[in-house]
Structure formats: structure tokens, C-alpha cells
N, C-alpha and C positions, 0 to 999 in steps of 0.2 A: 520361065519368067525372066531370066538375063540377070541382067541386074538388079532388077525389081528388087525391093522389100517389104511384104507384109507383115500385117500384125495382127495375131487373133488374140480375141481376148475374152474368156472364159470369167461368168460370172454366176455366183452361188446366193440363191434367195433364200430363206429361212419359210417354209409356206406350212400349212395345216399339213401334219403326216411326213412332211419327209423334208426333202428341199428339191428348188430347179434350179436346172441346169441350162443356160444362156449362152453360147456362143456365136461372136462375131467376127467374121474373118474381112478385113479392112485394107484399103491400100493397097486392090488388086488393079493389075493391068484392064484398062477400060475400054481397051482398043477392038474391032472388028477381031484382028490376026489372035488376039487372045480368050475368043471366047470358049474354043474347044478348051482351054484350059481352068475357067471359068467355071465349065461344068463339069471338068473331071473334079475339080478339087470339090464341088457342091455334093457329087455323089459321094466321093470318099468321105467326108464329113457326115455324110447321112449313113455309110454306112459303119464308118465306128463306132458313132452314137447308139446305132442298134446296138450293136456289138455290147459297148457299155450297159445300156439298158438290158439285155439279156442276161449277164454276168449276175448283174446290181439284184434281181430276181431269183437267180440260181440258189 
């Protein structure tokens, strides 16, 4: 991302049985040349969420 700086920002709900878990990752490069980057960072978000979710269960 270079210089880039984003910001994710993690929000916790109070819901029936447990809580959710919200995240937004913001103030990403919007350009063509960054979308591969775009979707590395969307998979690795999806897959430490599993990760988390699998733990959270254990």
C-alpha cells in the first residue's frame, strides 16, 4: 500500500446468546493497480475470522 493508511475498525454488539462481531476495514487504495491487494487483505480477513470463530467454539 506505500504510503497508504487504513483503518479497521472492530465493533462489538451485545445480541440474544452471545455477541457480534463487525468489522470494517476503511481507507483502502481504490485504484485499478490495488485491487489484487484488495482481495488479498478481504481473504485474510475472512480467514482469521474463521480462525477466531473456530477457537471461540473449541
Amino acid at each position: 500500500m506505500g504510503d497508504a493508511i487504513s483503518t479497521v475498525k472492530w465493533t462489538l454488539t451485545e445480541i440474544a446468546g452471545g455477541t457480534q462481531l463487525s468489522l470494517e476495514h476503511i481507507s483502502l487504495p481504490q485504484n485499478a493497480e490495488n485491487f489484487g491487494l484488495t482481495l488479498a487483505l478481504e481473504n485474510g480477513w475472512d480467514d482469521h475470522l474463521a480462525r477466531m470463530r473456530t477457537d471461540a467454539h473449541a
